[in-house]
N, C-alpha and C positions, 0 to 999 in steps of 0.2 A: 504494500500500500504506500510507505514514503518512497520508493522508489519510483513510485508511477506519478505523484505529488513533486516530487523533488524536479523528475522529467519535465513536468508540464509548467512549472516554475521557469527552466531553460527557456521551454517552448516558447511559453508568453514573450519572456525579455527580463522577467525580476532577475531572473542571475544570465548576466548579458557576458558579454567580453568584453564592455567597457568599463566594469568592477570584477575583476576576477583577482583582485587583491596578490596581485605576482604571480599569477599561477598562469598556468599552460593556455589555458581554453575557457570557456564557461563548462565544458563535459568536464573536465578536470576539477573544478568547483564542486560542481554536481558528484562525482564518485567520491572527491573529499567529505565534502558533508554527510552522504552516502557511510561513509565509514566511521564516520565519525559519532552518527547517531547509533550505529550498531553498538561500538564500543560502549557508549550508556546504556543502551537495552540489557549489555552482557552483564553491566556493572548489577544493574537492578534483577537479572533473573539469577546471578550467583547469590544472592542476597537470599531473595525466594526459594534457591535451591538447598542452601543450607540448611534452611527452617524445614521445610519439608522432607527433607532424605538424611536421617539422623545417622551420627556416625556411633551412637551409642553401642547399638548392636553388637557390632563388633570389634569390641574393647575385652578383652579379655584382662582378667585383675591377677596380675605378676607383681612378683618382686621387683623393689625400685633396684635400678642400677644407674651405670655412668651411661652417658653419650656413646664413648668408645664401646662398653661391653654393646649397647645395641648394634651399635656399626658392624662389627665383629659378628655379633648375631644375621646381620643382613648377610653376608657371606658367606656361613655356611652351608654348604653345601649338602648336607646328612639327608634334610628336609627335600630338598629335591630330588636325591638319588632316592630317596622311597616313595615318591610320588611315581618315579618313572618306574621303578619295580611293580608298585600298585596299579600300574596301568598293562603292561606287559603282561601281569595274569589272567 
């Protein structure tokens, strides 16, 4: 919908080529603001996404450790070689 808005904006004249504030073209205006409103939309539905799709779930309650001992954790390998065994059978 604002892409078909934003078009018809060109169309008319409101965004001309004779304000396209340094930029290429008035299309080049047009795809700027084009991206630009995305980038708010994404702000505002990560926002929405977080409230709706909780990460509660899957938090499992471990012993506290360091940074490193997680790090460490991310690399091993045990976890995966029995995944791919568990799958092989």
């Amino acid at each position: 919908m604002q892409a078909v808005l934003i078009a018809l904006l060109v169309k008319v004249g409101v965004i001309s080529e004779k304000q396209t504030w340094e930029w290429q073209s008035a299309e080049a205006v047009a795809t700027g603001l084009q991206d630009f409103i995305i980038c708010i939309e994404m702000f505002f539905v990560a926002i929405a996404h977080h409230y709706t799709f909780s990460y509660k779930p899957y938090v499992h309650e471990v012993e506290e450790g360091s940074c490193f001992d997680s790090f460490l954790a991310m690399w091993n390998g045990i976890f995966l070689i029995s995944e791919m065994t568990f799958l092989n059978k």
